[in-house]
C-alpha positions as CSV (number, residue, x, y, z in Angstrom):
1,X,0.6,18.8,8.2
2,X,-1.9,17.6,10.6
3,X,-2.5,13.9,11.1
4,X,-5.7,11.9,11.6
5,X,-6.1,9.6,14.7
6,X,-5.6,6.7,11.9
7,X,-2.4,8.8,10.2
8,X,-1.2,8.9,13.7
9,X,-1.9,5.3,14.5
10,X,-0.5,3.8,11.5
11,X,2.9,5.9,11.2
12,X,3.1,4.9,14.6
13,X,3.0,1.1,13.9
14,X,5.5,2.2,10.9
15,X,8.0,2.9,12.8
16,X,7.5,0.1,15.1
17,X,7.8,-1.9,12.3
18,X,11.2,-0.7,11.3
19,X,12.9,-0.9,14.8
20,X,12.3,-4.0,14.8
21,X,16.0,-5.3,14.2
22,X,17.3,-3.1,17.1
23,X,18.4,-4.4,20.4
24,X,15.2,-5.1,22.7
25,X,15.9,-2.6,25.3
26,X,16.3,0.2,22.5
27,X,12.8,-0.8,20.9
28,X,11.3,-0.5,24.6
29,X,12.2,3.1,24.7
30,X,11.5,4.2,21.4
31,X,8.2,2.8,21.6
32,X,7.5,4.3,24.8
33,X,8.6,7.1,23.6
34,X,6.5,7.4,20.4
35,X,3.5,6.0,21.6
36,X,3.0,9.1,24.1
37,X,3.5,11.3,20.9
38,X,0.2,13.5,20.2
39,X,0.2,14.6,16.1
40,X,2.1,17.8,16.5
41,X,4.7,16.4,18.4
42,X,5.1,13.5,15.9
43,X,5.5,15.9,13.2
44,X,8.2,17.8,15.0
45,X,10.0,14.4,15.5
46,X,9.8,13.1,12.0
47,X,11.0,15.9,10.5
48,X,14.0,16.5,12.7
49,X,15.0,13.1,12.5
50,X,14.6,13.6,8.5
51,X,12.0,10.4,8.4
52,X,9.6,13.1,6.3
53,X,9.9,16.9,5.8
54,X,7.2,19.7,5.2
55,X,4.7,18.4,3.1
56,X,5.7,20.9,1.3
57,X,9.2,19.8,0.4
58,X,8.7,15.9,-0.4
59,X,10.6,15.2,-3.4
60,X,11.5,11.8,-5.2
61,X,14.8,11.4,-2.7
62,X,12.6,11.1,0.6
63,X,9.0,9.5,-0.9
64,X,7.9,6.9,0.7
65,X,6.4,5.6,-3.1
66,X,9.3,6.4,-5.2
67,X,11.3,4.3,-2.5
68,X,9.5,1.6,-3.2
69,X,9.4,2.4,-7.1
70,X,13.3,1.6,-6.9
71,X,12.5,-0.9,-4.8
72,X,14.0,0.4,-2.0
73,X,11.3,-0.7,0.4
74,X,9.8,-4.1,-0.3
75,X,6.4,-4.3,-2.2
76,X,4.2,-6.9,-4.1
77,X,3.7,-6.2,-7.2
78,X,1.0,-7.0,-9.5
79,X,1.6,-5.0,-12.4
80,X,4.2,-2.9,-14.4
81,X,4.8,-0.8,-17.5
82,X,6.5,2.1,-18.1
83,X,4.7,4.6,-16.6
84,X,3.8,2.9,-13.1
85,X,3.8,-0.1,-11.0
86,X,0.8,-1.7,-9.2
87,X,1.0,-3.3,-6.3
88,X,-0.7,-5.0,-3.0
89,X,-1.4,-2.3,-0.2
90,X,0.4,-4.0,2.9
91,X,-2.8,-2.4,5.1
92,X,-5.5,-3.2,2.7
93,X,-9.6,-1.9,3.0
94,X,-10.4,-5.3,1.7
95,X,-9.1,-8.4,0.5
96,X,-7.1,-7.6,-2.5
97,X,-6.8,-3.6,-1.9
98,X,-4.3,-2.5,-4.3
99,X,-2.4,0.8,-5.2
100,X,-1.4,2.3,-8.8
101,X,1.8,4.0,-8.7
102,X,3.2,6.6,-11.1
103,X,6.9,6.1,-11.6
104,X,6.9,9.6,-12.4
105,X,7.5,11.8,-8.7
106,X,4.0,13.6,-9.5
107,X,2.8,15.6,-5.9
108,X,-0.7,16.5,-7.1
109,X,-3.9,14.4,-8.1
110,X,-4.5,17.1,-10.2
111,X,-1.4,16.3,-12.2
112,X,-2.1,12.5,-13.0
113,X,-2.1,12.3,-16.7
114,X,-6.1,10.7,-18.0
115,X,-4.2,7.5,-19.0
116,X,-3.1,6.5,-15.3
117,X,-6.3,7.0,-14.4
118,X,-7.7,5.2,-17.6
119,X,-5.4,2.4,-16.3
120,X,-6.2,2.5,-12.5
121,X,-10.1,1.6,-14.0
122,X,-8.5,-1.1,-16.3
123,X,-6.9,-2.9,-13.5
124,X,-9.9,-2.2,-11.1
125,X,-11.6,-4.3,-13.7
126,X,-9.0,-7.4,-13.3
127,X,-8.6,-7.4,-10.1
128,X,-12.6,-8.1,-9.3
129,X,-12.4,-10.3,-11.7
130,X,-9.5,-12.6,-10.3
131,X,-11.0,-12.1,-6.9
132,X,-14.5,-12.7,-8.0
133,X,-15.2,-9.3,-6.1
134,X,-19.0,-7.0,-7.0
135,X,-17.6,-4.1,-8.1
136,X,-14.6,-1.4,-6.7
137,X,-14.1,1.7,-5.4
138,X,-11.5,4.0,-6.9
139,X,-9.8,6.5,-4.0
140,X,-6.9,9.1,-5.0
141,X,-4.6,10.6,-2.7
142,X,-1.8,12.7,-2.4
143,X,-1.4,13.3,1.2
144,X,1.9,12.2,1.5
145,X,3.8,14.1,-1.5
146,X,3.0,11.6,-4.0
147,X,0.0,11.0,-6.2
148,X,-1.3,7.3,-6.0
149,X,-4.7,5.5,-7.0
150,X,-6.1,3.1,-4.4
151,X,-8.4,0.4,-6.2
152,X,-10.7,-1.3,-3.9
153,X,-12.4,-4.7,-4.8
154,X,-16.0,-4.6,-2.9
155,X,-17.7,-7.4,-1.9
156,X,-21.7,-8.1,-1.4
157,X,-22.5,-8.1,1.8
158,X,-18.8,-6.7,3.3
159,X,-18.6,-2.9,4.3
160,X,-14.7,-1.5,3.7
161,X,-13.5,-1.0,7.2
162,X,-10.8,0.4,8.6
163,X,-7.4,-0.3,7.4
164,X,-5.5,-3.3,9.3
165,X,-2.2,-4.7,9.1
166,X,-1.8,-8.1,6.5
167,X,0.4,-10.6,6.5
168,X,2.9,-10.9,4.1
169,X,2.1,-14.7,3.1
170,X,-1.1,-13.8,2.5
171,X,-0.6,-10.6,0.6
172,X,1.6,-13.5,-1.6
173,X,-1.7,-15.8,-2.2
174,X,-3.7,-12.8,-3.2
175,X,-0.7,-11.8,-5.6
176,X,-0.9,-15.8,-6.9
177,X,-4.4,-15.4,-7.6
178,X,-5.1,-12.4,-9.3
179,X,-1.6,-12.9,-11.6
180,X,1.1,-10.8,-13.1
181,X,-1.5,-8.1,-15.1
182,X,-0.1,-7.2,-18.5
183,X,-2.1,-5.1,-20.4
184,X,-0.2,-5.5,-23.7
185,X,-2.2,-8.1,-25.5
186,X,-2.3,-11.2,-22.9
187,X,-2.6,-11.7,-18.8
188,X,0.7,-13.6,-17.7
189,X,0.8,-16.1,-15.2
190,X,-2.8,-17.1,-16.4
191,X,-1.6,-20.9,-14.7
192,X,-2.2,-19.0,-11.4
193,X,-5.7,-18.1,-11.6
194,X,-8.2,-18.3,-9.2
195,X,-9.7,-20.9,-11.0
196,X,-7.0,-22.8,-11.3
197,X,-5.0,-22.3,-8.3
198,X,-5.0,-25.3,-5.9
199,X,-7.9,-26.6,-3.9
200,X,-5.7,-25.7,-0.1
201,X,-5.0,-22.7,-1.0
202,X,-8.4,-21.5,-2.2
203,X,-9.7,-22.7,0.8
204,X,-7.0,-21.0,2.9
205,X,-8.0,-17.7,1.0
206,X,-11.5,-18.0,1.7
207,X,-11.0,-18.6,5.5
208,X,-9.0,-15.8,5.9
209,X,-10.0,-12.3,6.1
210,X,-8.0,-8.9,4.9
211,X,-6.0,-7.6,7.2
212,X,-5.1,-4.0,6.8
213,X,-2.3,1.5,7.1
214,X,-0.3,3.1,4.6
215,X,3.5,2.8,4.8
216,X,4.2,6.1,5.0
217,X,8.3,6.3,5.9
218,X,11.1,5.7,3.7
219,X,14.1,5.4,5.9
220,X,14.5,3.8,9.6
221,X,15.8,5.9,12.7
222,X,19.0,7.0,13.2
């Protein structure tokens, strides 16, 4: 498993993120500590500290995805049924970057059944719509031992960029907006709309711009 400089930086931050109950002193050091860290030698620490293993042996009991399937690890969701769950990426490509989900512990792209991906269009299709968005970009990935569909609203005139952190109550405005999706007949929450949401926070939406890395641990340090 090698990372990119962006996999390094953002599993980086991850970690950072989850120390961030520990005494002061003690985040200091580990911080220090992990930010001198060059790719191989995060590797090595993540799996002897059991935060991942060999890419080779991820399973459902140490996914990052399935954690938050079980909600283990906090998420926004936008949709569910019984095959996956949809939900706000917390370090979006653009305002209202999403992820499909299968419940299922499926490694491999290659494995996704046609009606995931089917639905990963479907919702594509919603989401632009809610967010009043040109078109969007459907990206698949497995590089961290689970398969997941990344649906990306595009907007005229705004290039994706790289990934950046969001803020949680804005991440909750987006979810406000574009609804609880529910493919099986009706769209629920239809009362939180774009169109109908209030004037404030439409114009707090418009204001502010995505802010966006991919969770990619499922349990803190030791």
């Amino acid at each position: 498993m090698a990372f990119t400089e962006e996999q390094l930086k953002n599993i980086k931050e991850q970690i950072f993120n989850q120390i961030k109950d520990f005494p002061k002193e003690k985040q200091e050091q580990i911080k220090s500590f992990i930010s001198n860290l060059n790719s191989e030698q995060l590797e090595k620490f993540l799996i002897e500290n059991k935060l991942v293993k060999e890419s080779s042996e991820i399973n459902s009991e140490n996914c990052l995805f399935c954690s938050i399937i079980n909600e283990k690890i906090a998420s926004i969701k936008i949709f569910e049924d019984e095959d996956c769950i949809g939900i706000l990426e917390i370090n979006p490509l653009t305002y209202g970057h999403s992820l499909l989900i299968p419940k299922k512990h499926i490694s491999k792209i290659k494995d996704l059944p046609k009606k995931i991906k089917d639905l990963s269009n479907n919702l594509g299709k919603v989401i632009i719509e809610k967010l009043e968005a040109n078109s969007f970009k459907i990206l698949e990935s497995d590089e961290f031992g689970h398969a997941v569909i990344n649906i990306i609203p595009k907007y005229k005139d705004k290039e994706i960029n790289q990934r950046e952190k969001a803020d949680i109550e804005e991440l909750k405005k987006i979810s406000k907006v574009i609804g609880k999706i529910d493919f099986s007949g009706k769209k629920v929450d239809k009362k939180e709309s774009k169109s109908e949401i209030s004037k404030e926070i439409k114009e707090e939406i418009k204001k502010e711009e995505p802010k966006i890395d991919i969770i990619k641990l499922s349990r803190r340090i030791p």
